[in-house]
C-alpha positions in Angstrom: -49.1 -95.2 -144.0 -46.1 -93.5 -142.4 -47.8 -90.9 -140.6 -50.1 -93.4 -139.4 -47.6 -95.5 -137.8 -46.0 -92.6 -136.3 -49.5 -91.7 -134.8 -50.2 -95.2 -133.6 -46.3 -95.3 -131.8 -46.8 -91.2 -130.2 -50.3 -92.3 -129.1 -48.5 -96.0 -127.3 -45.6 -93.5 -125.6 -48.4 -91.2 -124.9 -50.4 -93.8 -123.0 -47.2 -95.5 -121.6 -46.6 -92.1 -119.8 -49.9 -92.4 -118.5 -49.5 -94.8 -117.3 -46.6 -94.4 -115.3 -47.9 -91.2 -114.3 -50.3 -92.9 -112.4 -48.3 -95.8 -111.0 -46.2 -93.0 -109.8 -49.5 -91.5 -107.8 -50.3 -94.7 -106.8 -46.8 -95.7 -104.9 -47.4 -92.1 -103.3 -50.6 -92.6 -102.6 -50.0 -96.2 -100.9 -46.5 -94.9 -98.8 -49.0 -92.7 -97.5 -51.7 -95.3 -96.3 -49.0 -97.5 -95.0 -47.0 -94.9 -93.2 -50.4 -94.0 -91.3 -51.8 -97.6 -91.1 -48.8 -100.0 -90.8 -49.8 -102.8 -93.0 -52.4 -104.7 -91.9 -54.5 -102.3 -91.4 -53.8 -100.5 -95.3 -56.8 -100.8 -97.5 -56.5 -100.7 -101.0 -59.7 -99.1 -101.0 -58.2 -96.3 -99.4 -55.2 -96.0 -101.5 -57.6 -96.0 -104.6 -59.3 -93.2 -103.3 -56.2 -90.6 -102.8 -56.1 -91.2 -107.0 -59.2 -90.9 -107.3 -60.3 -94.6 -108.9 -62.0 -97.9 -107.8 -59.7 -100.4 -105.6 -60.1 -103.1 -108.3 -58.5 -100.4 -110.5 -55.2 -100.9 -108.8 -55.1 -104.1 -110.0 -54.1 -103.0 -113.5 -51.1 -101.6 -112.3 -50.1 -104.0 -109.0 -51.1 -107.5 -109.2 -51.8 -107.7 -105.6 -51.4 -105.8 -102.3 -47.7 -107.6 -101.7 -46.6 -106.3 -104.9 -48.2 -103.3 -104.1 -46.2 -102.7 -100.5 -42.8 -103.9 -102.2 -43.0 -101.7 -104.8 -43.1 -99.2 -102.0 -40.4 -99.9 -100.2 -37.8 -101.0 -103.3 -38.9 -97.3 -104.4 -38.0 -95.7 -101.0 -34.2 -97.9 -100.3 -33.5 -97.8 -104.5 -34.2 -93.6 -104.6 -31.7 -93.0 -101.6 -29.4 -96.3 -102.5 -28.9 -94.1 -106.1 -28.6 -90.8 -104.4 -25.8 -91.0 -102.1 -23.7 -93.1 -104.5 -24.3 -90.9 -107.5 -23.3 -87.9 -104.8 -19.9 -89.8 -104.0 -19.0 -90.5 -107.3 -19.0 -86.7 -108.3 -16.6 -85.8 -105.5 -13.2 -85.3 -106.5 -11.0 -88.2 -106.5 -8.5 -86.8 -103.5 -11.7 -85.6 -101.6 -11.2 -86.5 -97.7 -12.9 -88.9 -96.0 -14.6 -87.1 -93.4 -16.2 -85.3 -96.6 -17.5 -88.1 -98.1 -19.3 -89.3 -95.0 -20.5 -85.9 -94.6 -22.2 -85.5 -98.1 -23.4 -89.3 -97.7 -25.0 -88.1 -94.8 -26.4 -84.8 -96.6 -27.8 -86.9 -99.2 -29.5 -89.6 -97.1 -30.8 -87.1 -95.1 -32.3 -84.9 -98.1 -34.1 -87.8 -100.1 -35.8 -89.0 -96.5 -37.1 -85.4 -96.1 -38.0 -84.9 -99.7 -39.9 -88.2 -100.1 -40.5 -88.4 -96.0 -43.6 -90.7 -96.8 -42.2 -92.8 -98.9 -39.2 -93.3 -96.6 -40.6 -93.2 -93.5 -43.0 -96.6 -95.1 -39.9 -98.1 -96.0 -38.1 -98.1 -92.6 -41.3 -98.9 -90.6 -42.8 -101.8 -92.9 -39.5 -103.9 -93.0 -40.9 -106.1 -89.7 -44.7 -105.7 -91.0 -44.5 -107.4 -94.5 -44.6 -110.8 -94.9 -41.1 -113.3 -94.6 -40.7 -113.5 -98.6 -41.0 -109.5 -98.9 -38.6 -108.5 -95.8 -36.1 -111.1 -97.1 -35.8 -109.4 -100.4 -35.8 -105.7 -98.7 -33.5 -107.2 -95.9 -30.8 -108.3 -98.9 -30.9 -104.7 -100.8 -30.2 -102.7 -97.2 -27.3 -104.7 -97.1 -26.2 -104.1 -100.4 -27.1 -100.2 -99.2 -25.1 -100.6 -95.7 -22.2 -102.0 -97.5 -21.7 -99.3 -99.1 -21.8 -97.0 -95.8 -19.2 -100.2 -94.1 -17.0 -99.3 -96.9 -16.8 -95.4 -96.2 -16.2 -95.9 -92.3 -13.6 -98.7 -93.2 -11.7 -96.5 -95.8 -12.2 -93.8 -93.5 -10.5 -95.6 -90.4 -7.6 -96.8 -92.3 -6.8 -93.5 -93.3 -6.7 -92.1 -89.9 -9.4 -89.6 -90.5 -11.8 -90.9 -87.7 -11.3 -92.7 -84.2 -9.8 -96.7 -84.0 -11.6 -97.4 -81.2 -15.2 -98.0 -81.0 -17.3 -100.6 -83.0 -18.2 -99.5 -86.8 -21.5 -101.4 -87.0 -22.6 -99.1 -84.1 -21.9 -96.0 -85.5 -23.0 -97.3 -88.8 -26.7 -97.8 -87.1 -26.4 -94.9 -85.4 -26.0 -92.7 -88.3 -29.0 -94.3 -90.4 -31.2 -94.1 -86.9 -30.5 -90.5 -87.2 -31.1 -89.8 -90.1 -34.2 -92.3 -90.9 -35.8 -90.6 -87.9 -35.8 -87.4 -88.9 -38.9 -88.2 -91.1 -40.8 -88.6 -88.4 -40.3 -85.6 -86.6 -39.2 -82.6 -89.2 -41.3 -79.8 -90.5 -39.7 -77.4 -93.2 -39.4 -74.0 -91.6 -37.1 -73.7 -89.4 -34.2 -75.5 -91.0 -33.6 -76.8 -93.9 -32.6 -80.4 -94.4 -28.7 -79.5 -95.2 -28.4 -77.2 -92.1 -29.9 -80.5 -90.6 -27.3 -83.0 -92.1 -24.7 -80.8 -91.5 -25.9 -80.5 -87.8 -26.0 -84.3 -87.4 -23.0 -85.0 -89.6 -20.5 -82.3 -87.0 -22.6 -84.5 -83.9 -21.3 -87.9 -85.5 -18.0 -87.0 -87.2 -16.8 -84.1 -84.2 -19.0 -85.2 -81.5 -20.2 -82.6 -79.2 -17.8 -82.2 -76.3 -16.4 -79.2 -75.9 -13.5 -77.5 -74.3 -14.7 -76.4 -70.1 -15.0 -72.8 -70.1 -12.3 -72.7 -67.2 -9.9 -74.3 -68.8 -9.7 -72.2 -71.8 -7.0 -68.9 -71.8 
């Protein structure tokens, strides 16, 4: 009797892995279809078919095309959300400020490029879902820029970066950057930290530099 209960609870972890394994292929599978399509014109027909099943199959694991897209996108904003505060919280505790935006940077930038689909669907759907949806996604970037707010506030307070220009700016700035950068990388050339670190010395350093005949 013991063995079979131990059978009975491997085979329910068994299929429960399953399972996620292809809810997993699925939310790939869809970032990709909305990424191309935008989301009216998504099929669930043709997210079925990247996994290889039947559209009515989806239904088993989405309850409908809205739950479907917002799974999606609270993927794409939770994955980076996690990411860049996990990769602030290792820092040392006397770590600089201009070092913490610049591995906040280096992470964002690294979790767009490594799930570029799923990313790239998150940024563009926010304006194509409907009101209920963008409400909900609109209230966890906020929860995601607050925490970027707080590392340019800290970071003026301390000195460590200018006192005059408008934080929300350069708080939209930085996430235009980097959210872009989907859209246009290919893995080659550089690598996503030479990229961050590129973009992070553009933000933090600016790119003046000293006229050639001024210099001794």
């Amino acid at each position: 009797m013991l063995d079979q209960r131990h059978a009975r609870r491997g085979d329910a972890t068994e299929d429960l892995g399953k399972a996620e394994a292809t809810r997993q292929s699925i939310l790939a599978a869809a970032a990709r279809v909305f990424r191309a399509d935008g989301y009216a014109g998504a099929r669930l027909s043709d997210i079925a078919a990247k996994v290889g099943m039947k559209a009515g199959s989806l239904y088993y694991h989405f309850d409908s095309r809205e739950a479907l897209v917002e799974a999606v996108m609270d993927l794409g904003l939770k994955q980076t959300h996690e990411t860049v505060a996990k990769r602030l919280r290792a820092l040392p505790p006397d770590v600089g400020h201009v070092r913490r935006l610049e591995v906040a940077i280096e992470a964002h930038l690294e979790l767009v490029l490594a799930h570029e689909d799923i990313s790239s669907a998150t940024i563009k759907l926010i304006w194509q879902v409907p009101a209920q949806i963008r409400e909900r996604q609109l209230a966890d970037q906020r929860a995601y820029g607050a925490l970027w707010r707080k590392l340019l506030t800290d970071a003026r307070k301390a000195g460590a970066i200018r006192g005059d220009v408008d934080l929300s700016v350069v708080r939209m700035a930085i996430m235009g950057a980097l959210n872009w950068a989907a859209d246009w990388y290919k893995p080659g050339r550089m690598t996503p930290r030479q990229i961050a670190r590129d973009i992070a010395a553009m933000v933090l350093g600016g790119l003046a530099g000293e006229p050639k005949n001024k210099r001794k």
